[in-house]
Every structure is written in structure tokens, then in C-alpha cells.
N, C-alpha and C positions, 0 to 999 in steps of 0.2 A: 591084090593089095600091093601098094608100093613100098620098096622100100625108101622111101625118101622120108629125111627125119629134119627138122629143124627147128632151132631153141628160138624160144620167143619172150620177150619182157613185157613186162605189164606198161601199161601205156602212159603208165606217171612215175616209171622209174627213173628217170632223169637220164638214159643212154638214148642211142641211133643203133639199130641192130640191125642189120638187112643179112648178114652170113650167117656163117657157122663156125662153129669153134671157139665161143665165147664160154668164161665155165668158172664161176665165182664162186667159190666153196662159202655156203651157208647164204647166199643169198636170198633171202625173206622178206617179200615187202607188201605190206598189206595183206597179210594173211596167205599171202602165196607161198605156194609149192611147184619146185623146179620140179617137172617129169617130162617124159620125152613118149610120145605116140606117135602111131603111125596111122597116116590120113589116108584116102584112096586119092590118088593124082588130080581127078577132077575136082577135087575139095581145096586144091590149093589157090588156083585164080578166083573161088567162088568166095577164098575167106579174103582174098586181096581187094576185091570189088568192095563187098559192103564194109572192109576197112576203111579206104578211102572213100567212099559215101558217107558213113559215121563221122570221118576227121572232116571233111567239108560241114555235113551239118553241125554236129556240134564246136566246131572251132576246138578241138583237141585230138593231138596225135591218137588215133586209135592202130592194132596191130594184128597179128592174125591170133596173137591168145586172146587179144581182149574179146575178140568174135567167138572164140571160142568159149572163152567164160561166160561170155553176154551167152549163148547158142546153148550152152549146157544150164546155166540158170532158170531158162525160161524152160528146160526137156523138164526139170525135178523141179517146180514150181508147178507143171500143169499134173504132174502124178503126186501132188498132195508133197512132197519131200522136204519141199523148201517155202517160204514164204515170202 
């Protein structure tokens, strides 16, 4: 497992974030919650790619959370969790 960690904003938070070290006490937007995981290495170009496939098709910035939200939505939708 790596240890690489990196904050990510939701994709209509109105910023550019490509680094690290960004850190907004209480920042809440659309129901999000700031947490920080740790991905395995190969999970990072894989959530780069279909971000930018997503921002091309749909004509909106998408980012490696929003893949991630989109990724975990459909995991607790197919186990009944979510609708």
C-alpha cells in the first residue's frame, strides 16, 4: 500500500487543485466530508484517466474525488445501501 495521500475537491467547488497542502477549516460543500485515504499507487493514473474522459464527455471539470464518489456510489448501490 502507498503511502501517497492527496486532498481532492469536489468538482463544482469553484477552486484548481492539483497539489497538496490545501486545508480549509470547515469546508462543506454539497454534503461533503474532508477525509484523507490511502489509494494503492496504481489507483492514481486509473482515477486520472476516467477524470479526464468524464470532464471531456460531460463538459465539466471532473477530479480524482469526484471518481471516487461516482466509484463508491455505484460499490453501495449494487449492495442494496444506497439508491
Amino acid at each position: 500500500m502507498s503511502g501517497h495521500q492527496e486532498h481532492q475537491h469536489d468538482e463544482h467547488c469553484g477552486h484548481e487543485h492539483h497539489g497538496h497542502g490545501h486545508d480549509e477549516a470547515g469546508e462543506h460543500e454539497h454534503g461533503l466530508v474532508e477525509v484523507t485515504i490511502q489509494l494503492e499507487d496504481e489507483h492514481i493514473p486509473a482515477l486520472d484517466e476516467v477524470a479526464a474522459e468524464l470532464t471531456k464527455e460531460l463538459k465539466q471539470p471532473w477530479d480524482r474525488g469526484a471518481v471516487v464518489r461516482l466509484a463508491l456510489s455505484e460499490f453501495f448501490s449494487r449492495r442494496g445501501m444506497i439508491t
